[in-house]
Backbone bond lengths (Angstrom), bond angles and torsions (degrees), N, CA, C in turn:
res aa  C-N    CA-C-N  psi(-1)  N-CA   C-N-CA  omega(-1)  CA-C   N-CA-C  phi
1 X - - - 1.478 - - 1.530 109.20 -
2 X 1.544 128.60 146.12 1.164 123.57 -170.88 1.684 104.90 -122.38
3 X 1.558 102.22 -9.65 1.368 87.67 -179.88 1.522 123.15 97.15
4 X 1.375 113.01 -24.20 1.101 104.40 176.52 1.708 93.11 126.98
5 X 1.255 114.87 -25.78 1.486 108.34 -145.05 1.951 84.43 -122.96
6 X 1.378 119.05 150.79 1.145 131.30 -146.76 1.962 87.66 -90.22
7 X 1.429 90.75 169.23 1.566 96.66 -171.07 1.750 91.69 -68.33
8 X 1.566 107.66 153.29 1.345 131.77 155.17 1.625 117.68 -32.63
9 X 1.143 93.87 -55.39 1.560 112.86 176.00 1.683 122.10 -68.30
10 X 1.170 107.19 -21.84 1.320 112.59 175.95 1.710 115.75 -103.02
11 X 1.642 105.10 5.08 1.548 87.21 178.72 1.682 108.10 -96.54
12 X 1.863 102.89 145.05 1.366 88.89 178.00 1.518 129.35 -85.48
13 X 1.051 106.38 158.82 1.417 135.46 -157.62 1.854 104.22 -84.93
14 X 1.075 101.36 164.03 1.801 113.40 -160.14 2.024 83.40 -90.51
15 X 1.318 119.10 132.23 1.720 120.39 173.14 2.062 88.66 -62.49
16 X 1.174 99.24 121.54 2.161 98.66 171.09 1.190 112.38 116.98
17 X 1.957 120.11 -19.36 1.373 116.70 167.62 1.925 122.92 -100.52
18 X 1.045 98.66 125.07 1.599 94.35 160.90 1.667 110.11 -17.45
19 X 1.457 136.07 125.84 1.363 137.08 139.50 1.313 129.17 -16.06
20 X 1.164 130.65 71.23 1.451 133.62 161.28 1.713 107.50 145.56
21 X 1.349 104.62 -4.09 1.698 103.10 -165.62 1.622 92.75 -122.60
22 X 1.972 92.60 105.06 1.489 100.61 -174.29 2.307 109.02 -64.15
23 X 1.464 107.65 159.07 1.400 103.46 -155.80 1.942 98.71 -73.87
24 X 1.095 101.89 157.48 1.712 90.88 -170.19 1.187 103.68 -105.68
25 X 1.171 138.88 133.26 1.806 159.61 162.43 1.315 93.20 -20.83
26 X 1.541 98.19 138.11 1.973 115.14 169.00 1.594 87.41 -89.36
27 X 1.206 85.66 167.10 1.779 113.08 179.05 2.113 91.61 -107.79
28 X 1.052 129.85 -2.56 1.257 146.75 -174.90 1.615 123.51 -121.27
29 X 1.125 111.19 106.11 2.068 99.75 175.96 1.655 96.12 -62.48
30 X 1.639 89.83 141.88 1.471 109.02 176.40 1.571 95.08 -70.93
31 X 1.690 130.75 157.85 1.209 123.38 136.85 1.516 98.47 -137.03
32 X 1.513 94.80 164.89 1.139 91.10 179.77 2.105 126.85 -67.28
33 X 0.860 97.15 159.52 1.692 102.76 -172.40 1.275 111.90 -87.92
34 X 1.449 116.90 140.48 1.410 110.27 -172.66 1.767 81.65 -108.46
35 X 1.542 102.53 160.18 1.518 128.00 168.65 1.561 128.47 -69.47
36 X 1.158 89.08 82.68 1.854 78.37 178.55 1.452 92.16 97.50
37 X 1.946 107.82 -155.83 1.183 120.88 -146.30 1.228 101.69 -143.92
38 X 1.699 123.35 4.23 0.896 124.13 -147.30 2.073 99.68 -131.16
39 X 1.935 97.63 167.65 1.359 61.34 -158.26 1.626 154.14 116.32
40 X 1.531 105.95 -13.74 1.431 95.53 -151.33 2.072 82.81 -126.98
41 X 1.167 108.60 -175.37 1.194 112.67 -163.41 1.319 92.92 -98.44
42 X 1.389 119.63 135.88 1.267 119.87 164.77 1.715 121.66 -38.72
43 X 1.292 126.67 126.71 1.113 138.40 -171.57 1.613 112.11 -87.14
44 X 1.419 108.62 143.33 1.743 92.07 173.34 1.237 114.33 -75.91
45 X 1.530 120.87 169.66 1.123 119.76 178.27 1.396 123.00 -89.85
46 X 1.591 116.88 129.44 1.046 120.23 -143.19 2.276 98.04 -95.06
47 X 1.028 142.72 163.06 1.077 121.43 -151.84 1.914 99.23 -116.53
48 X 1.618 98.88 -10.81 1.796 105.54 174.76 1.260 91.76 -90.36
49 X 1.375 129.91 -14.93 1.999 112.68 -164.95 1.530 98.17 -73.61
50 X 1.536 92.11 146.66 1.459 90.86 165.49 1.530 128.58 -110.20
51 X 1.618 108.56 -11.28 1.496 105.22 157.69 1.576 112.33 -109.27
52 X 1.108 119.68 -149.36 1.704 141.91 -159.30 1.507 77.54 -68.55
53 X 1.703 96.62 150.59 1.810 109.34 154.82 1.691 104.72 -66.81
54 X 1.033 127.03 -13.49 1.486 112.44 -150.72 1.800 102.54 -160.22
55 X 1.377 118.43 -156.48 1.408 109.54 -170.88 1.660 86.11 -129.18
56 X 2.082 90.30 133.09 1.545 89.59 -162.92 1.680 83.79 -130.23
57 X 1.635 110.98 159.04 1.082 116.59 158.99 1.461 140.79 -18.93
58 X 1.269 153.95 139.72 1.404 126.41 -172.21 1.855 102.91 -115.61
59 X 1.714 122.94 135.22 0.652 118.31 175.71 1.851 141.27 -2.38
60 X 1.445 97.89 -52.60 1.502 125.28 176.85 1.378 110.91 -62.98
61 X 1.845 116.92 -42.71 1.350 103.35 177.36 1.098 130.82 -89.27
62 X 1.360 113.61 -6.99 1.393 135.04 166.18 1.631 110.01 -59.44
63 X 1.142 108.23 -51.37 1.625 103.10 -176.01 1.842 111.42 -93.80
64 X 0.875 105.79 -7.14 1.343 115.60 169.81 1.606 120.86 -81.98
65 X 1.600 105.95 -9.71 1.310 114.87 -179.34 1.686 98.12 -116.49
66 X 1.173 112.52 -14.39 1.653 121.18 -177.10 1.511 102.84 -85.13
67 X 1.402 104.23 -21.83 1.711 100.81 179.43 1.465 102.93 -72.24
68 X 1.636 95.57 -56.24 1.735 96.64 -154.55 1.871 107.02 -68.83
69 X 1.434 107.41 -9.02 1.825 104.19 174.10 1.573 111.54 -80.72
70 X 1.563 107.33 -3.16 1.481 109.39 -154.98 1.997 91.34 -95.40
71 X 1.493 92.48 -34.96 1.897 100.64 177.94 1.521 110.71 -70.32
72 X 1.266 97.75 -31.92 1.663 90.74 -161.41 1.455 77.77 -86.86
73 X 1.796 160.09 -14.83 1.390 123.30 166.66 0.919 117.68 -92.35
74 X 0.955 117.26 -3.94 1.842 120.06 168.44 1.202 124.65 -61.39
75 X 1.427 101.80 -54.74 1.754 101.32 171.35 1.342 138.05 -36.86
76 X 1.839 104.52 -55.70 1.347 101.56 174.97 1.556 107.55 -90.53
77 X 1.418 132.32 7.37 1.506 137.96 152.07 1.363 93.12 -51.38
78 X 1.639 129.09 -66.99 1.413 121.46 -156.48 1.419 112.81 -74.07
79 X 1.328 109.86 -31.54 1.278 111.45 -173.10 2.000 101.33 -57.96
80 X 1.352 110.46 -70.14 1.229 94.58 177.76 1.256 136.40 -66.63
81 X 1.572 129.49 -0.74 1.261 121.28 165.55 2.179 110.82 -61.59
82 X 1.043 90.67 -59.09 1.445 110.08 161.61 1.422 120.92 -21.82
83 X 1.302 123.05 -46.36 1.690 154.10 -173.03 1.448 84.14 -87.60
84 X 1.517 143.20 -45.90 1.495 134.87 -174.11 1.316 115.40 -86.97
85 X 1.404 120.33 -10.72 0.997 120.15 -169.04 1.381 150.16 97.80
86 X 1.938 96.43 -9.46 0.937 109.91 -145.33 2.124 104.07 -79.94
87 X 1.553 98.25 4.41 1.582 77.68 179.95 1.926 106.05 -128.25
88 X 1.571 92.13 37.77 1.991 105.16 175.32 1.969 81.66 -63.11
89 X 1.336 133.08 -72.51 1.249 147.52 -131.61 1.679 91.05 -80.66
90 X 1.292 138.82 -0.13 1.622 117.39 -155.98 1.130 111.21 -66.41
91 X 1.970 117.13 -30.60 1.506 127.31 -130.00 1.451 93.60 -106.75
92 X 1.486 112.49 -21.56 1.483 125.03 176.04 2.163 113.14 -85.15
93 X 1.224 91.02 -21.01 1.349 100.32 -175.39 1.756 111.70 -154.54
94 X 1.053 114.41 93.19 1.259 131.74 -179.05 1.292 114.19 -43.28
95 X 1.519 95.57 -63.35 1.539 114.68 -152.79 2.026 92.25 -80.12
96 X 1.253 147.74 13.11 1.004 162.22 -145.08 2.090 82.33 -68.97
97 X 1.416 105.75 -55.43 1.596 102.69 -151.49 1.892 99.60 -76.14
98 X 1.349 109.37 -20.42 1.717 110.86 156.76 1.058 118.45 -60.54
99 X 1.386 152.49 -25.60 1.336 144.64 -176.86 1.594 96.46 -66.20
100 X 1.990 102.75 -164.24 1.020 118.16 -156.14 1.576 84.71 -157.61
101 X 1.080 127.24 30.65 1.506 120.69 -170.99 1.883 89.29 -92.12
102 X 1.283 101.53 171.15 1.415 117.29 160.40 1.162 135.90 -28.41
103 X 1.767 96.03 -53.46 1.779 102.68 166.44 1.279 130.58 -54.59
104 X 1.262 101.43 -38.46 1.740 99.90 -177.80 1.487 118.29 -98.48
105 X 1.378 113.10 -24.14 1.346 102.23 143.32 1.629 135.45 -31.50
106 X 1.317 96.10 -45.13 2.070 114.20 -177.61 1.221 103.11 -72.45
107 X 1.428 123.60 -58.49 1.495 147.43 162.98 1.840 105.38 -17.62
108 X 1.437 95.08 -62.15 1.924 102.35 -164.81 1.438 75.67 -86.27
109 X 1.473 152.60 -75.03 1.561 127.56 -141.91 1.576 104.19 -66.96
110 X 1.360 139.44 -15.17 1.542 145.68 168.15 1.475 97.15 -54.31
111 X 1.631 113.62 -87.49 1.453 129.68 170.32 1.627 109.65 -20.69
112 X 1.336 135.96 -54.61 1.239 138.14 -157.79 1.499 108.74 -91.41
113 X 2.057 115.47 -27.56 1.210 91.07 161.90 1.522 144.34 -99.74
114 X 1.827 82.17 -7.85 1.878 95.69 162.99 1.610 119.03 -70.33
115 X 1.592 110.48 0.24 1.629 90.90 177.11 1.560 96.13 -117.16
116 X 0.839 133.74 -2.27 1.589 150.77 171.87 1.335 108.26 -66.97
117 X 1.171 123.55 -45.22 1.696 152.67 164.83 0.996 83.29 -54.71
118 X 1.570 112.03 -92.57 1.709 113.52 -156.53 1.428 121.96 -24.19
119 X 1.501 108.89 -87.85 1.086 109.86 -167.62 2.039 118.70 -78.83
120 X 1.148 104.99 5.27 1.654 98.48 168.01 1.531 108.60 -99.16
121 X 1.519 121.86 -26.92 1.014 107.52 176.90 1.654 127.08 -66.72
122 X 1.831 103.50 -38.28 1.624 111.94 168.73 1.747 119.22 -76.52
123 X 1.688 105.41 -9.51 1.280 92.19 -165.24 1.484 99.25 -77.03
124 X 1.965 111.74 -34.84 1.303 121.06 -154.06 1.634 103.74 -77.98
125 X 1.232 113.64 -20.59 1.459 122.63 167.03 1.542 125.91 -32.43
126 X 1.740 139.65 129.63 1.345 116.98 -153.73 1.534 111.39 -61.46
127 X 1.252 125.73 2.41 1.878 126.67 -151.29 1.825 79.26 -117.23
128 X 1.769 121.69 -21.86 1.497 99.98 174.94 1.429 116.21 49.03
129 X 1.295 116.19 56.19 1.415 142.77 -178.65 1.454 131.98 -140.54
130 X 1.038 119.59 107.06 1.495 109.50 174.71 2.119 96.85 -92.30
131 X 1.654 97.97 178.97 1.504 105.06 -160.86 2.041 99.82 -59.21
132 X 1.458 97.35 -39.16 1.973 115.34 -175.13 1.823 95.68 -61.01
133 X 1.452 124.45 -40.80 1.603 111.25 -162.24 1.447 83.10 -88.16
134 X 1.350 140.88 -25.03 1.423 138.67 -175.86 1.458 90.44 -50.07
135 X 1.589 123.06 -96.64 1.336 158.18 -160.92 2.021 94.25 -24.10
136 X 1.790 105.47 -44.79 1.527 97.75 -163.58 1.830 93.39 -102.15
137 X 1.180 114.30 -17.18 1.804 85.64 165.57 1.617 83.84 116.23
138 X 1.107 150.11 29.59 1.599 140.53 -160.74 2.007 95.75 -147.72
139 X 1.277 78.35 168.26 1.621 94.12 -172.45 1.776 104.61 -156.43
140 X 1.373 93.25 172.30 1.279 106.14 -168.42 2.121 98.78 -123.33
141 X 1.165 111.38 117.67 1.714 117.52 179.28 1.345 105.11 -138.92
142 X 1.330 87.98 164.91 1.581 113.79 -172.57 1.346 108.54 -69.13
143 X 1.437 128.69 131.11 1.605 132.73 179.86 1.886 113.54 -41.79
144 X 1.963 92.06 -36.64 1.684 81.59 -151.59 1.516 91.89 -106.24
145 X 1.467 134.91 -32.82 1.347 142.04 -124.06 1.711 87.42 -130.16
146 X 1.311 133.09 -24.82 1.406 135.13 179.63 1.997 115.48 85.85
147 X 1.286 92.38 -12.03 1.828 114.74 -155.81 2.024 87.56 -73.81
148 X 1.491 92.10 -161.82 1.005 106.96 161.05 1.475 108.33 -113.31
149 X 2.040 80.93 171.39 1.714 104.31 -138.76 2.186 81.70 -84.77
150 X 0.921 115.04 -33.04 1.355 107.64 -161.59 1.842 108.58 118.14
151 X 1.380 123.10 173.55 1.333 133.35 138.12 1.356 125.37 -74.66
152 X 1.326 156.65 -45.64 1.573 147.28 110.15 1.152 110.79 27.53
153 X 1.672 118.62 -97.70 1.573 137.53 168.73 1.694 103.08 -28.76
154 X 1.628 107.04 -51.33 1.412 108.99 -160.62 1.314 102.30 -50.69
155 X 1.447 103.69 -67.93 1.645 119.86 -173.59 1.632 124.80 -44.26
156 X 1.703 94.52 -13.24 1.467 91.47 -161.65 1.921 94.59 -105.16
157 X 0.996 118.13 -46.38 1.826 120.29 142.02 1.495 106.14 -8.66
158 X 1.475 104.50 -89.94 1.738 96.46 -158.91 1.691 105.10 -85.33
159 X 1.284 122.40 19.59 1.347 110.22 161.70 1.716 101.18 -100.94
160 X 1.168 126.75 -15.21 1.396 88.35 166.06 1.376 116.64 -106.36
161 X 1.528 119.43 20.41 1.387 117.87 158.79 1.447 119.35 -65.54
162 X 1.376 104.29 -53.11 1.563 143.55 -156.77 1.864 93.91 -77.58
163 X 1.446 114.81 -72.61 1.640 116.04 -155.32 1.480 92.31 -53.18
164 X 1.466 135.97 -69.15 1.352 141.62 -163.54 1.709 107.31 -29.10
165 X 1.077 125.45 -65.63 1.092 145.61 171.98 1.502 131.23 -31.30
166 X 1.696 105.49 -13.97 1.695 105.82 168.72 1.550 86.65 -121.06
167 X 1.139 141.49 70.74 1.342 139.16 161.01 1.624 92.77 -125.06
168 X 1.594 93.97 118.93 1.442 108.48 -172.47 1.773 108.06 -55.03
169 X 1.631 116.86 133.93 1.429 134.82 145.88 1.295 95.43 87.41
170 X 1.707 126.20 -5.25 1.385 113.43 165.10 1.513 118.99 -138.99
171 X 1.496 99.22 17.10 1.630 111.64 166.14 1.228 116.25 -48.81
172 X 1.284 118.23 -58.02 1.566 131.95 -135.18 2.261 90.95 -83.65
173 X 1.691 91.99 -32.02 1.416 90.68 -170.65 1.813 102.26 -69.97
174 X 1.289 122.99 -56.91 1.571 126.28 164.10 1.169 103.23 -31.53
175 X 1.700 154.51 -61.79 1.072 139.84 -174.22 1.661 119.41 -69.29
176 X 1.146 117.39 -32.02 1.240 113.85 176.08 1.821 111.97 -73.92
177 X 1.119 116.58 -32.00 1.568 127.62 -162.69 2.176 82.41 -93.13
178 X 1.212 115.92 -49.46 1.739 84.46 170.70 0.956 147.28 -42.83
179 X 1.705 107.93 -38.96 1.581 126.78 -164.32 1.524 101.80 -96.31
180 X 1.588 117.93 -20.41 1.514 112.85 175.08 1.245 121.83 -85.70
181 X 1.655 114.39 -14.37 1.400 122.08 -162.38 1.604 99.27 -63.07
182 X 1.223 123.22 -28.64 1.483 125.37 -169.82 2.038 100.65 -63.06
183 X 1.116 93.01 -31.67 1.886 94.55 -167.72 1.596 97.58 -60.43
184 X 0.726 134.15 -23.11 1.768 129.34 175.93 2.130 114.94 -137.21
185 X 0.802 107.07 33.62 1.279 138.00 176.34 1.735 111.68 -97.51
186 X 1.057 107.89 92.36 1.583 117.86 179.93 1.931 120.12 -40.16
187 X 1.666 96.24 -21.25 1.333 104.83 -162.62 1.591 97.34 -105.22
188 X 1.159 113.32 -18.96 1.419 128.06 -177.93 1.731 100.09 77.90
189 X 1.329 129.75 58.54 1.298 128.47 -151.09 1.861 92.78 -151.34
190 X 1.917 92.63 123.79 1.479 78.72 -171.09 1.596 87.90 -85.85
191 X 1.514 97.46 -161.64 1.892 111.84 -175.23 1.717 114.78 -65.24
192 X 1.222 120.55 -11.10 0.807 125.19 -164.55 2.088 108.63 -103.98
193 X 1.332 95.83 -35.64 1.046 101.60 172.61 1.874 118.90 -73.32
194 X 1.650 110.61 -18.00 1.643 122.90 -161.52 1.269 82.88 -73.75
195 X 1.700 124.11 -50.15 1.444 135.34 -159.04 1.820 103.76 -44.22
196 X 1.284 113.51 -81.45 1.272 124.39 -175.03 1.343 95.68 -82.77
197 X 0.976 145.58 20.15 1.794 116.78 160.14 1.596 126.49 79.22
198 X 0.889 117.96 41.84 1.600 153.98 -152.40 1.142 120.01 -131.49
199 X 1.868 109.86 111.63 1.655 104.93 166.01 1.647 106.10 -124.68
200 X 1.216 101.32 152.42 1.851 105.16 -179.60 1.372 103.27 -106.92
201 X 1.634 115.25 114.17 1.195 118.28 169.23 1.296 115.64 -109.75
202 X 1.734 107.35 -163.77 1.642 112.44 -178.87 1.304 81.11 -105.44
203 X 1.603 97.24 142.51 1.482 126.71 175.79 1.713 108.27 -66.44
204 X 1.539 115.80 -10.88 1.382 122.45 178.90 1.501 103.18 -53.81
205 X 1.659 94.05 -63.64 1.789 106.30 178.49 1.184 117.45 -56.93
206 X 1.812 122.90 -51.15 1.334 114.73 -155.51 1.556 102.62 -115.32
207 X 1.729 114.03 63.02 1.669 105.57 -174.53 1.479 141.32 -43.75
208 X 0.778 124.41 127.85 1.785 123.61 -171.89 2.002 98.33 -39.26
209 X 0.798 111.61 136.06 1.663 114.50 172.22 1.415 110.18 -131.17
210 X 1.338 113.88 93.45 1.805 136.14 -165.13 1.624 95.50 -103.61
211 X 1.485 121.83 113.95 1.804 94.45 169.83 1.545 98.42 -119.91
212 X 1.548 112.87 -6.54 1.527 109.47 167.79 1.646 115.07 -135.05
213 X 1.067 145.29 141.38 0.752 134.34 173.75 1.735 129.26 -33.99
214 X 1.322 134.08 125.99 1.347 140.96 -162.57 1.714 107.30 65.98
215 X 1.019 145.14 -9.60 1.266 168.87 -141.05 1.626 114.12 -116.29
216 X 1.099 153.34 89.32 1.169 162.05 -160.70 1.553 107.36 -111.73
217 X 1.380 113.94 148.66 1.615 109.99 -140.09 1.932 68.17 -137.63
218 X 1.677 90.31 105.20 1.665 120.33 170.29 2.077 105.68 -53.70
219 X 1.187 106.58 147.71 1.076 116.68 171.33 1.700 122.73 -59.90
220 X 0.847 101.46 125.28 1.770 101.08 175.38 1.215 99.79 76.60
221 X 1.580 136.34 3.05 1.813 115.73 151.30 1.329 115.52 -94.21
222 X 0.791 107.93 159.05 1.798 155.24 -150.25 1.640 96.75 -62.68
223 X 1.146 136.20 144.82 1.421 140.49 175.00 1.443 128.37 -164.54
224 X 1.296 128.00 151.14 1.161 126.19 -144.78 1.922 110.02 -46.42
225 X 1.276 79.94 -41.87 1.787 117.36 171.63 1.062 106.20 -49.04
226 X 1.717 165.97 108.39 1.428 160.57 170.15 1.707 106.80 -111.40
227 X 1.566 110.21 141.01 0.915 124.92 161.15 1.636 138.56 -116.71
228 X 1.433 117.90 -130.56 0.837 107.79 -169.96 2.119 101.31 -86.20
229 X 1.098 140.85 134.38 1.002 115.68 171.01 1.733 116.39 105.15
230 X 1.531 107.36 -9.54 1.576 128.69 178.18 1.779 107.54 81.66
231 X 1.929 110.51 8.96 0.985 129.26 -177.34 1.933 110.68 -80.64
232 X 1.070 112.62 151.08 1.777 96.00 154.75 1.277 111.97 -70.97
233 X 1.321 105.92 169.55 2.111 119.66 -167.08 1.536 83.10 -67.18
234 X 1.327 98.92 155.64 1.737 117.78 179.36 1.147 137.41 48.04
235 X 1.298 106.73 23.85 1.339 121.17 -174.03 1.672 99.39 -127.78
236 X 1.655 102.99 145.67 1.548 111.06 -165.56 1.264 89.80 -126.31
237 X 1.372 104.50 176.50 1.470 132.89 168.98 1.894 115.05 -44.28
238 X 1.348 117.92 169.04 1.519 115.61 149.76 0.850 93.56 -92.94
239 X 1.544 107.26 166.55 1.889 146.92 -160.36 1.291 80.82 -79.64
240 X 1.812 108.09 128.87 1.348 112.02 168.65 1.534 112.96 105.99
241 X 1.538 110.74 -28.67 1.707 100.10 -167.32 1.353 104.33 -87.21
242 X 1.311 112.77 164.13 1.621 110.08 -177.94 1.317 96.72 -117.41
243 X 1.034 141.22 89.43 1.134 156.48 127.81 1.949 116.31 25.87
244 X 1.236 107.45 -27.28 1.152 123.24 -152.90 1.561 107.52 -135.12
245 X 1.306 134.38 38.59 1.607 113.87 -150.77 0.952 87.78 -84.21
């Protein structure tokens, strides 16, 4: 007699267990696993951590990419000052770029809006790259959303790096105390980046995700590509979701 209930032998079995030995309960909800480490949405900052939520740029490549954006605007900065004229008079008057006359007024608002351009127009770009964060592998994303920051955001980033910095006898200290604030900065985030909400990582972690041209493929949507979770590979949840409700 069976009772009602089918032989032992005939019930099927879980695909992964030995034949006859039903599978035994985790003490843990399964979720699904994300790939790697990479990828993932910026995390909030947690207030016991003691380094970065996440994997951020390292001092060195930051300024190593700030050099080489600083050559490549200089050039055609010099080239057209040159085209204005502005250096027939140097050899007769040295001190020409100390004054306060007209010229150099034009001179610094030229300079301030070709690098203002520069780097907000490539930073706000979806890859958040100028040619220097290209060369070292780093990017510029949004604190909460991982995306890009925009041109807006961009502009508003390197203007308060940039404007502080010609305010006579205490410029030079604002620029130095921006770019260092990251060296003991939990987030690894200089002052400029805390302002607008901005972290610079390695593009290892946070890969460019292009699925159409000009078009940047948001964190945690869906792509031709599927992973674990109906997610693309290496990509996790936002902070907070349960994965599992």
């Amino acid at each position: 007699m069976t009772n009602g209930h089918p032989p032992q032998d005939g019930q099927p079995q879980p695909e992964g267990y030995p034949q006859g030995q039903p599978p035994q309960p985790s003490a843990y909800p399964e979720y699904p696993q994300q790939q790697g480490n990479y990828g993932q949405y910026p995390q909030a900052p947690n207030p016991y951590q003691r380094g970065p939520s996440g994997p951020r740029a390292t001092f060195w490549q930051r300024l190593g990419a700030y050099v080489l954006d600083i050559i490549i605007v200089l050039v055609p900065m010099l080239v057209l000052f040159g085209l204005l004229g502005v250096f027939d008079d140097l050899g007769d008057n040295p001190n020409q770029f100390q004054s306060f006359d007209g010229a150099n007024i034009l001179t610094t608002l030229i300079g301030l809006v070709i690098t203002l351009s520069y780097f907000s127009l490539l930073e706000g770009s979806p890859s958040g790259q100028t040619v220097g964060k290209k060369a070292l592998g780093i990017r510029v994303i949004d604190q909460h959303t991982g995306g890009s920051i925009g041109f807006a955001r961009a502009l508003g980033r390197n203007s308060v790096r940039a404007l502080p910095s010609y305010l006579p006898l205490v410029g030079w200290l604002w620029g130095l105390l921006d770019h260092l604030w990251m060296l003991w900065d939990k987030e690894n985030q200089a002052l400029h980046d805390k302002v607008v909400k901005t972290f610079v990582v390695p593009v290892a972690a946070y890969p460019i995700q292009i699925t159409d041209p000009g078009q940047q493929q948001s964190f945690g949507q869906q792509s031709h590509q599927q992973g674990y979770g109906g997610q693309p590979p290496g990509y996790g949840p936002p902070p907070g979701h349960n994965p599992n409700p």
